[in-house]
Backbone as numpy.savetxt, mean C-alpha at the origin, in Angstrom:
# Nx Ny Nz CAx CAy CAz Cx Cy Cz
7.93 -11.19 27.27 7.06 -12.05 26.46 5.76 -11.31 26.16
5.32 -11.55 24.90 3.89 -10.60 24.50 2.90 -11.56 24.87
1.87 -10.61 25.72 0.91 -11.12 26.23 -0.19 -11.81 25.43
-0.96 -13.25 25.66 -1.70 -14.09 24.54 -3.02 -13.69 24.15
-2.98 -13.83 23.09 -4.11 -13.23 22.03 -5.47 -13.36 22.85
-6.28 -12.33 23.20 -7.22 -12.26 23.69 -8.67 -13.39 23.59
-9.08 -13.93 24.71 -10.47 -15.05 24.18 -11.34 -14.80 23.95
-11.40 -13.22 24.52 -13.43 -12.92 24.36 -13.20 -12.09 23.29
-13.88 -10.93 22.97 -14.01 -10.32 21.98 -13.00 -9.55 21.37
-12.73 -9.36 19.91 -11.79 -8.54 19.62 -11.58 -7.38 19.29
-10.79 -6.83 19.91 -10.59 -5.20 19.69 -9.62 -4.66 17.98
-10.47 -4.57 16.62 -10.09 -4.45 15.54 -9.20 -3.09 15.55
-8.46 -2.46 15.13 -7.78 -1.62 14.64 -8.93 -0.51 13.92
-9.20 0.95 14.21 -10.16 1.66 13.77 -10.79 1.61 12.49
-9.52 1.62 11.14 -9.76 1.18 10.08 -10.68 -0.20 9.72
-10.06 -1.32 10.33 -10.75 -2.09 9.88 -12.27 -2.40 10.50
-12.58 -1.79 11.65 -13.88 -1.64 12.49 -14.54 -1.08 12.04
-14.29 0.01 10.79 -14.98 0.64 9.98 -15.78 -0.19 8.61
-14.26 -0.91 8.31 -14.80 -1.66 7.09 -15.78 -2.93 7.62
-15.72 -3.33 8.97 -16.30 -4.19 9.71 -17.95 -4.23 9.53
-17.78 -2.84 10.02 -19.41 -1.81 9.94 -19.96 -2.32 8.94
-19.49 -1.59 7.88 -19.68 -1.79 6.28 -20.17 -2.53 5.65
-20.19 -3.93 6.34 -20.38 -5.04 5.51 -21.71 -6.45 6.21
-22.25 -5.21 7.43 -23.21 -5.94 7.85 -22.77 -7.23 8.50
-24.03 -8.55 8.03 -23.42 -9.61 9.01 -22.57 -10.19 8.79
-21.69 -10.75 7.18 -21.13 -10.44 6.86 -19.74 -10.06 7.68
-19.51 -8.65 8.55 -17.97 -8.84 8.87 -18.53 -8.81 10.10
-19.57 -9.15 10.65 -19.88 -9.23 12.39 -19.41 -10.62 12.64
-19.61 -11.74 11.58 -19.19 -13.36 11.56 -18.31 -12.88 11.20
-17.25 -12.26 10.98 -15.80 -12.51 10.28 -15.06 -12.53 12.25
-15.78 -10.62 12.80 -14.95 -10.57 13.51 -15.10 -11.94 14.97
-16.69 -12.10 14.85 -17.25 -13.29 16.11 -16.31 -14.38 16.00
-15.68 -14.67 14.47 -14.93 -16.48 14.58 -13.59 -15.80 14.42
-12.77 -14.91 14.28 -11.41 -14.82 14.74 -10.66 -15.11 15.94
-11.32 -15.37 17.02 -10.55 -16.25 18.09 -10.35 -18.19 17.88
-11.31 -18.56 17.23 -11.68 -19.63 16.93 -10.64 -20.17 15.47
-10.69 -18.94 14.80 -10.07 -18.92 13.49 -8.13 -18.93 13.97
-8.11 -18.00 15.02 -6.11 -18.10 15.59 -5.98 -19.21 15.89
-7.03 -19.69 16.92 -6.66 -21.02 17.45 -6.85 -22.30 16.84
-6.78 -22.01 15.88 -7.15 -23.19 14.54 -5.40 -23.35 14.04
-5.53 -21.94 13.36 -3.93 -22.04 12.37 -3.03 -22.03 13.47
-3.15 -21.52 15.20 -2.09 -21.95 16.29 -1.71 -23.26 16.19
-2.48 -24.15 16.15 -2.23 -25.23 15.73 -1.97 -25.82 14.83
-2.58 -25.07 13.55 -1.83 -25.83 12.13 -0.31 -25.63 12.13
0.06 -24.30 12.52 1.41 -23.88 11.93 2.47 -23.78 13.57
1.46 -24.24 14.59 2.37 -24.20 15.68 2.80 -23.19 15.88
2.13 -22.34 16.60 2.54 -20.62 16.98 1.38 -20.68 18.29
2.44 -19.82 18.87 1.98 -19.78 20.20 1.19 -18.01 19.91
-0.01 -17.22 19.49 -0.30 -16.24 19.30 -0.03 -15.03 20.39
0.55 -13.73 19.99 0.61 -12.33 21.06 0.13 -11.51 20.81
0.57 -10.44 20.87 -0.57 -9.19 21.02 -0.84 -8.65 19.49
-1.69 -7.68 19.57 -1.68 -7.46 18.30 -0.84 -6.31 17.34
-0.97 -6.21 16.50 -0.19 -5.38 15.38 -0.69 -4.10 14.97
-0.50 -2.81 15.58 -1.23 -1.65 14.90 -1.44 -1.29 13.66
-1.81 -0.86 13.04 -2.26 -0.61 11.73 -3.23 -1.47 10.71
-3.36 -1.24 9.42 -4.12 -2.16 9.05 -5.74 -1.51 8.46
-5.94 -2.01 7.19 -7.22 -1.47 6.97 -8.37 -2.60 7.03
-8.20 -3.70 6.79 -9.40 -4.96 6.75 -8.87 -6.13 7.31
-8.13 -6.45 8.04 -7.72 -7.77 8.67 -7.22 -6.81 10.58
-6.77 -8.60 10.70 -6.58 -8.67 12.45 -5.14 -8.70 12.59
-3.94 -8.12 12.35 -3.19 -8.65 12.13 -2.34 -8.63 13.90
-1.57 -9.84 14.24 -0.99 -10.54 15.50 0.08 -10.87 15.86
1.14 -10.12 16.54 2.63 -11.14 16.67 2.52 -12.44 17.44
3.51 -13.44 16.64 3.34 -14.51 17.26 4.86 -15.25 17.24
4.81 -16.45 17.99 6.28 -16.98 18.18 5.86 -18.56 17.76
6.82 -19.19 16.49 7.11 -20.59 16.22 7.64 -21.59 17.34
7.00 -23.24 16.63 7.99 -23.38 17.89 9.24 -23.74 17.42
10.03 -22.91 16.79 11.48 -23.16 16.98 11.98 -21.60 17.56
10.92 -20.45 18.45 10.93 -20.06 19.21 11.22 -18.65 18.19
11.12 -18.72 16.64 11.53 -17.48 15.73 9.77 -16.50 15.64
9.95 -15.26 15.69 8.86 -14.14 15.77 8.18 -14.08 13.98
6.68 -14.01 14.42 6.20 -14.03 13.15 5.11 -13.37 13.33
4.27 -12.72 12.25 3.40 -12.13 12.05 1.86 -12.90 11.44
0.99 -13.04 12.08 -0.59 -13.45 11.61 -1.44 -12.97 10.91
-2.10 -13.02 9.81 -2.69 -12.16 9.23 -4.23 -12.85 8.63
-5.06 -12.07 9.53 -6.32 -12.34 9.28 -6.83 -11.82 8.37
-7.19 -11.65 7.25 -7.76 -10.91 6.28 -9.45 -10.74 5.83
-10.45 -9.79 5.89 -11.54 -9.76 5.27 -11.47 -10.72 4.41
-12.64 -11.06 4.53 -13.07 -12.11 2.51 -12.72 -11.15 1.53
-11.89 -11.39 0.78 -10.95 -10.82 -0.64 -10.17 -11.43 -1.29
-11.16 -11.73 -2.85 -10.00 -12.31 -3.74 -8.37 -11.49 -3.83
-8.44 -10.34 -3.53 -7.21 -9.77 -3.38 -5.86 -10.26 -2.73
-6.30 -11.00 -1.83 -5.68 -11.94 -0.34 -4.92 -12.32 -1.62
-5.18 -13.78 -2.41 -4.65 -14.39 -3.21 -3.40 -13.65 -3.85
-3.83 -12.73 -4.51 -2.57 -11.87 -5.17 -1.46 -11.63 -4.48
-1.91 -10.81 -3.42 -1.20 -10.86 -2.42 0.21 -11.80 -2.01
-0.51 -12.89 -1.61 0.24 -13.99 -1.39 1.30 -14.68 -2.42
0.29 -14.61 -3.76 1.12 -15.21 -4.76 2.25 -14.17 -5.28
2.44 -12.66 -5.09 3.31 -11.71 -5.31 4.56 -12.18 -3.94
4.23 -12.14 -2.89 4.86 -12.68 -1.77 5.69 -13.46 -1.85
5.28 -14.76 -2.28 5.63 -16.19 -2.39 6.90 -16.07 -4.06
6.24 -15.27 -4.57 7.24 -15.20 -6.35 8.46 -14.16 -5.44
8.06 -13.04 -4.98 9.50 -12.41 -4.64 10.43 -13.41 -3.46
9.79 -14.14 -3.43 10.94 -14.66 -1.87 11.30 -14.15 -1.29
10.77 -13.33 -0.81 12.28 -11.64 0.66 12.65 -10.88 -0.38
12.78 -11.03 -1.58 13.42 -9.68 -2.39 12.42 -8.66 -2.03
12.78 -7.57 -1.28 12.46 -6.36 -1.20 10.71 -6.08 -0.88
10.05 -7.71 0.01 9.27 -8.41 0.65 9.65 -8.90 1.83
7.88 -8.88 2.81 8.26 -9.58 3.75 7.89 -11.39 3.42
8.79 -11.92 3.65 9.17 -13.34 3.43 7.60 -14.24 3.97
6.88 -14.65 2.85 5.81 -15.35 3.47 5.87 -16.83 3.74
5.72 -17.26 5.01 5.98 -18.44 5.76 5.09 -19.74 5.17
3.64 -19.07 5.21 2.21 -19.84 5.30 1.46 -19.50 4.89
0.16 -20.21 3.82 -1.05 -19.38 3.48 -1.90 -20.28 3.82
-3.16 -19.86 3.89 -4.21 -20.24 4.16 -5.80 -19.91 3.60
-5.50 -19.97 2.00 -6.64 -19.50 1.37 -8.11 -19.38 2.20
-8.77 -20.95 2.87 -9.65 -21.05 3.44 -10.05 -20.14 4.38
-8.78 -19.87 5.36 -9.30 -18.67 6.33 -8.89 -17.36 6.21
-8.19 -17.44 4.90 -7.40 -15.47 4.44 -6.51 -15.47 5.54
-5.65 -16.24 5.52 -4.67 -15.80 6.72 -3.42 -15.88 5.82
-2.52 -15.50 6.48 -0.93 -15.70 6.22 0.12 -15.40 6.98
0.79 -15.96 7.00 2.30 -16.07 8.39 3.41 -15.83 7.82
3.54 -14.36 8.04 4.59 -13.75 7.78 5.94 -13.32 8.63
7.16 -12.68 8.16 8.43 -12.81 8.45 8.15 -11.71 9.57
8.37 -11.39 10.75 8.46 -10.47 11.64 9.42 -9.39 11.15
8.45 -7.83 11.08 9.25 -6.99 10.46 9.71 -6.02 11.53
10.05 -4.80 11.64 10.00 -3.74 12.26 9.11 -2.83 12.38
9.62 -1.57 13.07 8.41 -0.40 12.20 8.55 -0.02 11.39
7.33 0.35 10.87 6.69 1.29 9.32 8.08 2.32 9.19
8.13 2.95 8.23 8.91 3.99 7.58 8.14 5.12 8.29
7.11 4.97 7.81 5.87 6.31 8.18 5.97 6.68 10.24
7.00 5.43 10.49 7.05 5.68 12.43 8.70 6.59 12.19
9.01 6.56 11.28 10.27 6.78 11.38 10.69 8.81 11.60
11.64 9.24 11.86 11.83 10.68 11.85 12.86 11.23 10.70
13.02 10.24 9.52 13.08 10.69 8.44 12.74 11.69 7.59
13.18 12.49 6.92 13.00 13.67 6.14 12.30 13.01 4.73
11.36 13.74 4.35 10.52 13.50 3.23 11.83 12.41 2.01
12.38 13.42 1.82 13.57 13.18 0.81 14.07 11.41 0.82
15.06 11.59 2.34 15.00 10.38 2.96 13.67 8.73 2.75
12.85 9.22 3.03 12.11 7.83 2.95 11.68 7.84 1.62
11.67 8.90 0.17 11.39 8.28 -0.37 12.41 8.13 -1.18
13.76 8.26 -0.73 15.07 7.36 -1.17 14.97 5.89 -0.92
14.10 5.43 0.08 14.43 4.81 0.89 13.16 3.59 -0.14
12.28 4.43 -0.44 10.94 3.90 -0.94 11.21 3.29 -2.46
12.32 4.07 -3.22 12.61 4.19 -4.59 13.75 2.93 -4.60
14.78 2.73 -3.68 15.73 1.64 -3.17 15.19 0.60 -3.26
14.02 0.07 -2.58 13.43 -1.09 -2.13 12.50 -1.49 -3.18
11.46 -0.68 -3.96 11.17 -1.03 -4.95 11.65 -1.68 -5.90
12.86 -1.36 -5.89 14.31 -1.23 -7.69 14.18 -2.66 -7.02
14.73 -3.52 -5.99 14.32 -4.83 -5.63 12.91 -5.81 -5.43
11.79 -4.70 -5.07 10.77 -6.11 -5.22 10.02 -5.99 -6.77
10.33 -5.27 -7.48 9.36 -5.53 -8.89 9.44 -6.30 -9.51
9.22 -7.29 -9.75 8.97 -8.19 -10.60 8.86 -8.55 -12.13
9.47 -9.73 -12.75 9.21 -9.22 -14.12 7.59 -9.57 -14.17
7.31 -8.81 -15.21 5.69 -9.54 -15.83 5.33 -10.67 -16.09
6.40 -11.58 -16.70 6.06 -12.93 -17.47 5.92 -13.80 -16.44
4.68 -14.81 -16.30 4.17 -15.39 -15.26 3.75 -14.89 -14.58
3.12 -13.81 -14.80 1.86 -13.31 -14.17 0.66 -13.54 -15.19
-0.72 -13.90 -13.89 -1.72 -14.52 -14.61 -2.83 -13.77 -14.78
-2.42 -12.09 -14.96 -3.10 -11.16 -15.76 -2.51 -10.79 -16.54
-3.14 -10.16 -17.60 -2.37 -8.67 -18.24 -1.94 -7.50 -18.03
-1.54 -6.69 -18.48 -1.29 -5.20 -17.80 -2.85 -5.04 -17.69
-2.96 -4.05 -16.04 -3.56 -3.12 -15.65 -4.21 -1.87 -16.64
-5.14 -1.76 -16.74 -5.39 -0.34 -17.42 -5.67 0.81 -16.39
-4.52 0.94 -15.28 -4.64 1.87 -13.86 -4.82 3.43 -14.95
-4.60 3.72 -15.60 -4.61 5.28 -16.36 -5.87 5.22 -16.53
-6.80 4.39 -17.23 -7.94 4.47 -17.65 -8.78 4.44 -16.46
-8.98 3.24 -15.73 -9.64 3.46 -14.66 -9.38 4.44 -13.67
-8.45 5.32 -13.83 -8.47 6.75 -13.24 -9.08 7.35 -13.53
-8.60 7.63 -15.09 -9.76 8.89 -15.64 -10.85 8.81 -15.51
-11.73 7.79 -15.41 -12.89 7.50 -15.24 -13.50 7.99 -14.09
-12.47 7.34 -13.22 -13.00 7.56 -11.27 -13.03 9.20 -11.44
-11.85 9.92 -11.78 -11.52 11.38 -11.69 -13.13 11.76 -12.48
-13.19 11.46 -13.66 -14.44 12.63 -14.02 -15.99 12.17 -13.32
-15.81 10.95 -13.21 -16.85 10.75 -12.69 -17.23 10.70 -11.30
-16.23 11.28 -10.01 -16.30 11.84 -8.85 -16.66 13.04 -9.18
-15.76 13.80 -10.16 -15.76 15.46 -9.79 -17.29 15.47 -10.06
-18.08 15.10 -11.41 -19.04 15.73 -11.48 -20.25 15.32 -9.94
-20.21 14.35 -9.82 -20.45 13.89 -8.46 -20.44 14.50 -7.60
-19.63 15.32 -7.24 -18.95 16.24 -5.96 -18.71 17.60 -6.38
-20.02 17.91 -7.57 -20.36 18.58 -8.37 -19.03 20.03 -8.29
-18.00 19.53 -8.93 -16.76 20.34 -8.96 -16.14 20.60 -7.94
-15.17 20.11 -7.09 -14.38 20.13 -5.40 -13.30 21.47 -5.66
-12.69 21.59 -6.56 -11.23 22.16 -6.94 -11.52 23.29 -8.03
-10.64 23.67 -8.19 -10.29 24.58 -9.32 -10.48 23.28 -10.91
-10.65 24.06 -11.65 -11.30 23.30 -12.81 -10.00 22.76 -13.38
-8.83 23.72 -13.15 -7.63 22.97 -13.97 -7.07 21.95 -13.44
-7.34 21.58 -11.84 -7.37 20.19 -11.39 -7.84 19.13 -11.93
-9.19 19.31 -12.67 -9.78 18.25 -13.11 -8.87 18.05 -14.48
-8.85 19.30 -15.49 -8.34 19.02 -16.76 -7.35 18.49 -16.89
-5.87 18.84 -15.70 -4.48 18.12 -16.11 -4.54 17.01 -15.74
-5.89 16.31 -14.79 -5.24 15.01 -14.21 -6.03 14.29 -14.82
-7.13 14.70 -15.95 -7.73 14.09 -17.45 -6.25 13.85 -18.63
-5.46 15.07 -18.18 -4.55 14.94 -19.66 -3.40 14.34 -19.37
-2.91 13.88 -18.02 -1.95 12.63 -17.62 -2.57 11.37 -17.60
-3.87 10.90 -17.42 -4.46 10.24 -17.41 -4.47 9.81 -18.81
-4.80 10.31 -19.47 -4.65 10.12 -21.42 -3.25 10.04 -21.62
-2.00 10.43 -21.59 -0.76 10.69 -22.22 0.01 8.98 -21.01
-0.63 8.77 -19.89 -0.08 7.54 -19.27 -0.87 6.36 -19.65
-1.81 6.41 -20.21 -2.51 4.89 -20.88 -1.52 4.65 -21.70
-0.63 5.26 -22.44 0.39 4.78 -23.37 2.06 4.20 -22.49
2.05 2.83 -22.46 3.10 2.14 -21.94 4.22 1.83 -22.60
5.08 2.04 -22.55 6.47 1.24 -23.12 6.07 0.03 -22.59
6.20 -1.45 -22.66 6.03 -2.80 -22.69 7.55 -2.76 -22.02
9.13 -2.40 -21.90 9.97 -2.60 -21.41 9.65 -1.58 -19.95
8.61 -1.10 -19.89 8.79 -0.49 -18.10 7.54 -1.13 -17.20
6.92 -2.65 -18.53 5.70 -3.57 -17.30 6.62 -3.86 -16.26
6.30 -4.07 -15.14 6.51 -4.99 -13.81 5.34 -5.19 -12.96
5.38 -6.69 -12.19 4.29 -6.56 -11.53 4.82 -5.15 -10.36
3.72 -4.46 -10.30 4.21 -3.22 -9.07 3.57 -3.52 -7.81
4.33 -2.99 -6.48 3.07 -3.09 -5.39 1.86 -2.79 -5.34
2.04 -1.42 -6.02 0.68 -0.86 -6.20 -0.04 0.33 -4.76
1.03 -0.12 -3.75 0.07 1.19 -2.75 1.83 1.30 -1.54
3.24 1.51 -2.65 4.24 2.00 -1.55 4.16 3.18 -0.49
3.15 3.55 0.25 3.68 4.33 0.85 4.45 4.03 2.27
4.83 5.15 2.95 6.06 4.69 3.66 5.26 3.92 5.26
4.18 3.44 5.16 3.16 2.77 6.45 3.50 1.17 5.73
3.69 0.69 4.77 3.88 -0.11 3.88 5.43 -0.63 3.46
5.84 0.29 4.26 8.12 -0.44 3.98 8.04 -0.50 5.50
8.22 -1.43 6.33 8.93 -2.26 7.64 10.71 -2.26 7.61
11.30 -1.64 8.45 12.52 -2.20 9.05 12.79 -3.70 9.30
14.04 -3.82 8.45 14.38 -5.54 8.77 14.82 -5.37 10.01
14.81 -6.41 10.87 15.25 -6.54 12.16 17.28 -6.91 11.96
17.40 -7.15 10.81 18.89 -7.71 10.80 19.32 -8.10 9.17
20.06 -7.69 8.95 20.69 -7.99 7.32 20.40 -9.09 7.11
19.56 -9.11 5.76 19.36 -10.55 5.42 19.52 -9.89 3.73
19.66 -11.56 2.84 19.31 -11.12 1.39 18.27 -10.99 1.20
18.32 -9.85 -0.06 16.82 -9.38 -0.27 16.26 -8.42 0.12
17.44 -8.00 0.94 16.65 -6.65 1.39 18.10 -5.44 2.02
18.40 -5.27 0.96 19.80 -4.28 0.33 19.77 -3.31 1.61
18.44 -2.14 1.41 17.97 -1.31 1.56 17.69 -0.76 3.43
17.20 -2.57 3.81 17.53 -2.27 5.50 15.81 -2.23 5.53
15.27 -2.45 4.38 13.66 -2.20 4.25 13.04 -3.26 3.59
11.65 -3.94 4.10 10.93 -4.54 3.24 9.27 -4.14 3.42
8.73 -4.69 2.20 7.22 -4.23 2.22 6.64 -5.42 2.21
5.60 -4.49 2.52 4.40 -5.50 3.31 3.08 -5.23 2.51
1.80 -6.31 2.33 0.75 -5.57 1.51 0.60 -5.18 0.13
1.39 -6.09 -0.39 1.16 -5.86 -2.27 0.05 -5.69 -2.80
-0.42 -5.14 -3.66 -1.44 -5.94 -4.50 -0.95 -6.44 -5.82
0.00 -6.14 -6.22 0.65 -7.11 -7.34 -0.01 -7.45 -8.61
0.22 -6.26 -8.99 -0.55 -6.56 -10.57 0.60 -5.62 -11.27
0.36 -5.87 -12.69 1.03 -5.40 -13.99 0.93 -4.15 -14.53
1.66 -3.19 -14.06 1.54 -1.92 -14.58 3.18 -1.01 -15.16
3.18 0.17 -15.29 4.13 0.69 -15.67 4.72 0.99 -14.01
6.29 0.92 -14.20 7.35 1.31 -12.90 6.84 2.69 -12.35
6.44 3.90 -13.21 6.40 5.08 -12.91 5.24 4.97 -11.55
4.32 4.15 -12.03 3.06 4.25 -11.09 3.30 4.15 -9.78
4.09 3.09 -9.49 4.22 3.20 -7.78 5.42 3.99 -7.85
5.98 4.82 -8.05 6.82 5.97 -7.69 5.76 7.33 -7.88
4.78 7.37 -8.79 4.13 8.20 -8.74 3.41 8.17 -7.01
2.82 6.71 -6.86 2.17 6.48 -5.93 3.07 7.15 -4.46
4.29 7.16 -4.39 5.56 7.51 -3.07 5.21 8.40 -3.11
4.93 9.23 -3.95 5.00 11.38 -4.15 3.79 11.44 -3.52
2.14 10.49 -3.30 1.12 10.94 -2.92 0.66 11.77 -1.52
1.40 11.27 -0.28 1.29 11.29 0.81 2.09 12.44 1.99
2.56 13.71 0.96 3.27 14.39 1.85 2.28 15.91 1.44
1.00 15.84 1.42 0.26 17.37 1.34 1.22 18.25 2.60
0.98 17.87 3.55 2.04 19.00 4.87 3.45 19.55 4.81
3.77 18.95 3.34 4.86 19.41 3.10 4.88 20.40 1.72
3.66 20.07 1.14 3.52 21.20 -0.04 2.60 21.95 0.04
2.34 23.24 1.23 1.87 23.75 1.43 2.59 25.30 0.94
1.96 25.96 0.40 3.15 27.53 0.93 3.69 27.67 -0.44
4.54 28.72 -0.50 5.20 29.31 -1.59 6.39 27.86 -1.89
6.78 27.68 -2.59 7.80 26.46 -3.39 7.64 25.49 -2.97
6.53 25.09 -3.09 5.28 23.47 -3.08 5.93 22.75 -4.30
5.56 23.24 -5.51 5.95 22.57 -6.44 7.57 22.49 -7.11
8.83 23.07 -6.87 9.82 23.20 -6.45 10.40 22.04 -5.83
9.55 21.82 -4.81 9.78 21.07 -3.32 9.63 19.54 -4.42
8.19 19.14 -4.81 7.68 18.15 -5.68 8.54 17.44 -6.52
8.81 18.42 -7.61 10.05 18.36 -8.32 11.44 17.78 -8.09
11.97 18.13 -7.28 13.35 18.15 -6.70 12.97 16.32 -6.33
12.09 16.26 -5.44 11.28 14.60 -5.25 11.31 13.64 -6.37
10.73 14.12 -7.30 10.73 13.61 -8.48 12.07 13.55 -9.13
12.80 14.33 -8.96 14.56 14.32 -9.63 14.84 12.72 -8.39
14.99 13.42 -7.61 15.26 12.15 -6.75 14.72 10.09 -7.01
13.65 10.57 -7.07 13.02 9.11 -7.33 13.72 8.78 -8.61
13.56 9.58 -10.00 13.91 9.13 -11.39 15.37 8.86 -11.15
16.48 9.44 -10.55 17.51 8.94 -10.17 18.11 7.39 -9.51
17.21 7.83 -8.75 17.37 6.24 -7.76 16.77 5.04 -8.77
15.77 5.23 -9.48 15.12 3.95 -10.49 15.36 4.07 -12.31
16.09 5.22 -12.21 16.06 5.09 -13.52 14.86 5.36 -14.66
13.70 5.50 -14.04 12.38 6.03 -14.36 12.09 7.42 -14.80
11.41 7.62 -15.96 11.47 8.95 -16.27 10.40 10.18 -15.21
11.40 11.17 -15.23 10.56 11.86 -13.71 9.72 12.56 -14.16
9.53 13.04 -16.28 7.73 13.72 -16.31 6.56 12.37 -15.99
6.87 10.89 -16.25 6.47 10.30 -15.80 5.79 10.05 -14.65
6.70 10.04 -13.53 6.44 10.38 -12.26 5.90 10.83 -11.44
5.99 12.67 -12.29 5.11 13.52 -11.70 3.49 13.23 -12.23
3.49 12.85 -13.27 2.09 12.89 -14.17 1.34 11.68 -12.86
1.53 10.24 -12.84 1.61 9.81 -12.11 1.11 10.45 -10.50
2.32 11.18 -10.02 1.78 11.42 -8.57 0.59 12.44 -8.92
0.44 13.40 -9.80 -0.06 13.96 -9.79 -1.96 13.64 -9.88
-1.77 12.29 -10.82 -3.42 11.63 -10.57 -3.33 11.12 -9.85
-2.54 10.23 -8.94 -2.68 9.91 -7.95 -3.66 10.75 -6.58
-2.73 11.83 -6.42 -3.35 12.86 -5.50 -4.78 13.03 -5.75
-5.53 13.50 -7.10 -6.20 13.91 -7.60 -7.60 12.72 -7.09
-6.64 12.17 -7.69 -8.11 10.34 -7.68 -8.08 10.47 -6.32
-7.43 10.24 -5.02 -6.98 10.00 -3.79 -8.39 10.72 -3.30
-7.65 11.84 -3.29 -8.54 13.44 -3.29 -10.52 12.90 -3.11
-10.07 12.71 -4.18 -11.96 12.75 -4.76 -12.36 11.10 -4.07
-11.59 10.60 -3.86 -12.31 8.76 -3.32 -12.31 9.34 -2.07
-11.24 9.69 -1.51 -11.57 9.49 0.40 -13.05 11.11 0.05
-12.98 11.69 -0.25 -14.48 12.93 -0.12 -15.30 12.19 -0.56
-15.66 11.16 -1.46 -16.92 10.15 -1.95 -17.41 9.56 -0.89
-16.68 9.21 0.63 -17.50 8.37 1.69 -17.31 9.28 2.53
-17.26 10.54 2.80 -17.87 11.46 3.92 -16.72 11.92 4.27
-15.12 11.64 4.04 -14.26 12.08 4.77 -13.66 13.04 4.32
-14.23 13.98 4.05 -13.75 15.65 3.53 -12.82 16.71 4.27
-12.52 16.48 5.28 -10.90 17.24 5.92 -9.80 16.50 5.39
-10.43 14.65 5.95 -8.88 14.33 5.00 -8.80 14.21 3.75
-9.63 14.50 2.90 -9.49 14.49 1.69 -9.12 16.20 1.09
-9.19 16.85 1.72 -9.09 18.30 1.66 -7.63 18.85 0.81
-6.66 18.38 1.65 -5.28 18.94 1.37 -4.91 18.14 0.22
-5.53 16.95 -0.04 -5.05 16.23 -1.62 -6.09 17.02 -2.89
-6.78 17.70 -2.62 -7.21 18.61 -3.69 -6.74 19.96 -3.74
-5.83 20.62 -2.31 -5.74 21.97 -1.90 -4.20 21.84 -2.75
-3.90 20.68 -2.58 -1.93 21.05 -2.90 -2.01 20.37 -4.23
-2.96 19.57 -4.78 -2.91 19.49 -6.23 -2.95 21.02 -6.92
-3.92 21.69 -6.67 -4.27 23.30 -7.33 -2.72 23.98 -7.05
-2.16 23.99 -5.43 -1.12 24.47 -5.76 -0.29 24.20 -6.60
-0.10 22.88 -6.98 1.50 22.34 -7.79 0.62 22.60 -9.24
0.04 23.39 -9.73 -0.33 23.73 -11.31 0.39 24.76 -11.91
């Protein structure tokens, strides 16, 4: 049995202790009423609360048990209209290629979700592998567009923007042809086919696909995700987004080779065009790159500008 959610103070997950910092008094009252805040929805939704859930960038998140004695997940969230999206992407997929949301709770940003497994990213999978695995599970949670209560995203534009207006900022990080190609995918991907909108997750990487505990529908793949943000963009983008996260693997002579072959892979599995793809991962990295070096964190932002220059 997992031991019960702690009474005195709470021990946040590093990430979100950071964003905690951040926000003054503000997230010092967020984190002071989260014991007060479990033992509220313990009782709305009847869950007995357990230990907590590693990972996580702005919430508390908690395993917990119903009382018809089935395992579920708690989710405390920072103040964020984002929460909402979230939920309402959740709630429209039903378990398709999602974790199945139980409960919301606009008032306190919470939500009671389906008990998943571990991350992909815990897994000893080969690059290739998870993002077969990443490209599978997607082809199931995307969504059509219609009844969604935005428009398409302009994610290309608000790249280019972030991109030129970091670099000069960070008064040039890279080789200059870093900046120029991920200006000229940035321009050539503002142009959408209207038959490749879907709402997308928007941030698949493999910390973000959970192991089902047991075959259920909806989840083909043996995988569901967790953490949408659920807005309207082109398919390529979150497959671009899968390619972002393996710099340790494109290091060295046939980096971009390596990339490629990735990209054959993904456009296979979705049917998505793979110059797409790459253009895609390729601002991805780029933008990535230059946001995490904008708040001080320049080692890890290092290798997403070092292996962009390589793959040119």
């Amino acid at each position: 049995m997992d031991p019960p959610y702690p009474s005195g103070p709470i021990r946040l997950q590093p990430l979100t202790r950071a964003r905690v910092a951040s926000l003054g008094e503000v997230g010092r009252a967020w984190q002071a009423g989260l014991p007060a805040a479990v033992d509220a929805l313990a009782q709305q939704w009847s869950l007995t609360p357990g230990r907590p859930v590693p990972g996580g960038s702005s919430s508390d998140v908690v395993r917990a048990v119903a009382a018809d004695g089935a395992d579920a997940v708690l989710k405390l969230a920072l103040p964020d209209p984002a929460l909402a999206a979230q939920a309402a992407t959740l709630r429209r997929a039903d378990g398709h290629g999602y974790a199945r949301l139980l409960a919301h709770d606009p008032a306190r940003h919470a939500l009671l979700l389906e008990a998943l497994g571990p991350s992909l990213a815990q897994s000893a999978l080969p690059p290739a592998e998870q993002l077969r695995l990443l490209a599978d599970t997607l082809a199931e949670a995307w969504l059509p567009p219609a009844g969604h209560p935005d428009p398409p995203l302009d994610k290309a534009g608000g790249l280019h923007d972030l991109v030129a207006r970091l670099w000069v900022e960070q008064g040039a990080p890279a080789d200059e042809r870093v900046l120029t190609t991920a200006l000229d995918h940035a321009r050539r991907l503002a142009v959408v086919d209207p038959a490749e909108l879907v709402v997308v997750h928007g941030d698949p990487h493999p910390g973000n696909l959970l192991r089902v505990p047991r075959p259920r529908a909806g989840a083909a793949s043996g995988w569901c995700f967790v953490d949408p943000d659920g807005f309207v963009a082109d398919r390529a983008y979150d497959l671009g987004v899968a390619l972002r996260d393996w710099s340790a693997h494109l290091e060295g002579p046939g980096a971009r080779r390596r990339l490629e072959g990735w990209c054959t892979l993904l456009a296979e599995r979705s049917g998505v065009d793979a110059d797409r793809i790459w253009a895609w991962g390729f601002l991805e990295r780029v933008s990535t790159g230059l946001y995490v070096r904008s708040f001080g964190a320049e080692r890890a932002a290092a290798p997403f500008l070092r292996t962009a220059a390589l793959l040119l």
